[in-house]
C-alpha positions, 0 to 999 in steps of 0.5 A, a space after each residue: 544495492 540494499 533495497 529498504 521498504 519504509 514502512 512500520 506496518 508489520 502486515 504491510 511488510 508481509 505481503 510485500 516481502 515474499 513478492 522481492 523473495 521471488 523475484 531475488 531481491 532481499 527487502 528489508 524494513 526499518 525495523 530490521 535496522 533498529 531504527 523508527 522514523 515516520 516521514 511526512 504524509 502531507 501530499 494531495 495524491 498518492 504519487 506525491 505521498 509515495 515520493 515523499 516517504 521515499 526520498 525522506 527516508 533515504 535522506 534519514 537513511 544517509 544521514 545515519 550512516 546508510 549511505 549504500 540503500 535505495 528506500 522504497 515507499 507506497 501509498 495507497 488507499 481506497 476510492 469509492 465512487 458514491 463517496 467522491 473518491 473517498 476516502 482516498 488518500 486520507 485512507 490511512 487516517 480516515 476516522 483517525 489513525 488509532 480507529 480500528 479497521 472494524 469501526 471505519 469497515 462498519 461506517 463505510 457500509 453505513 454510508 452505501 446503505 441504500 445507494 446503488 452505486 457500491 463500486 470501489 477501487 484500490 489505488 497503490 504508487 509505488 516510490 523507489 528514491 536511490 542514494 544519487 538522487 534517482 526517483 522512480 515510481 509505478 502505479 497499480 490499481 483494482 475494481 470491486 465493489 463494498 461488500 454488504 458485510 465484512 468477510 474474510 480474515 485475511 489481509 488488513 485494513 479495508 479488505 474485509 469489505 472490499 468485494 471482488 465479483 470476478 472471484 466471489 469474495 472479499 480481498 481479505 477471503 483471498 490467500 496471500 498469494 491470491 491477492 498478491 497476484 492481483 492486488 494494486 499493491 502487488 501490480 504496482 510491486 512487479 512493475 517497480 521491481 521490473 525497473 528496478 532490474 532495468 536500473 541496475 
């Protein structure tokens, strides 16, 4: 079975592809394929989100021809405690899709100045849809807190103000194989491919 990841985040599939390299598995993305498809991302949690780009892209998958792929797809965000979870699963189009990290970073921070409360959590489903109907899914997640100021030039997204007290930084100050170790996406990853081995 070739496993493919639904994603047309180029930084996204970084981080992701070394951790099925590990493990044995070849990922691809649906790029490598020449194909472009976004699905659709109207659900009101994560899990349904993840279920959706998942099954979606298989079905496109199969109806172009790819009848022998399993998709994979996540959905993931930020929740921050003084901001009633969010923004949550609106993360990806909080501020508006096309508003630059640096921006959305910088109106978060606006937005703790002067609360207490700065804790925040990364949130990650993952969805694994096979061609016969199979659905699977796995959940990963990590505490830290906003951070005063962006740090870090690494990773993408809202890691440059996510703070972690236990190692002294920020997610985007870790290596790539620091926060794959620890992130909410690489829990929920190692768990998927784990059913993805007891499956096969």
């Amino acid at each position: 079975m070739t496993y493919v990841f639904a994603t047309n985040n180029a930084g996204k599939m970084k981080e992701i592809k070394p951790i099925f390299e590990q493990a044995g598995i070849e990922l691809l993305w649906l790029a490598d394929l020449g194909l472009l498809f976004v699905p659709e991302e109207d659900g009101d949690t994560f899990e349904e989100n993840a279920m959706q780009k998942a099954v979606e892209t298989v079905d496109f998958l199969y109806e172009n021809g790819y009848d022998d792929m399993a998709v994979l797809a996540d959905d993931s965000g930020l929740c921050i405690t003084a901001l009633g979870g969010e923004p949550g699963v609106d993360s990806a189009n909080y501020m508006g899709r096309e508003t630059p990290y640096e921006v959305r970073n910088a109106h978060i921070i606006g937005e703790l100045d002067g609360k207490p409360d700065r804790t925040a959590k990364f949130m990650c489903v993952i969805a694994c849809a096979y061609p016969d109907g199979v659905l699977m899914t796995t959940v990963g997640e990590i505490h830290g807190e906003i951070a005063a100021k962006p740090c870090g030039k690494g990773g993408f997204g809202f890691d440059t103000i996510f703070y972690l007290p236990d190692h002294g930084k920020t997610m985007a100050e870790l290596t790539p194989a620091e926060k794959n170790k620890i992130s909410h996406r690489g829990q929920a990853l190692k768990l998927m491919i784990e059913a993805i081995r007891c499956e096969n």
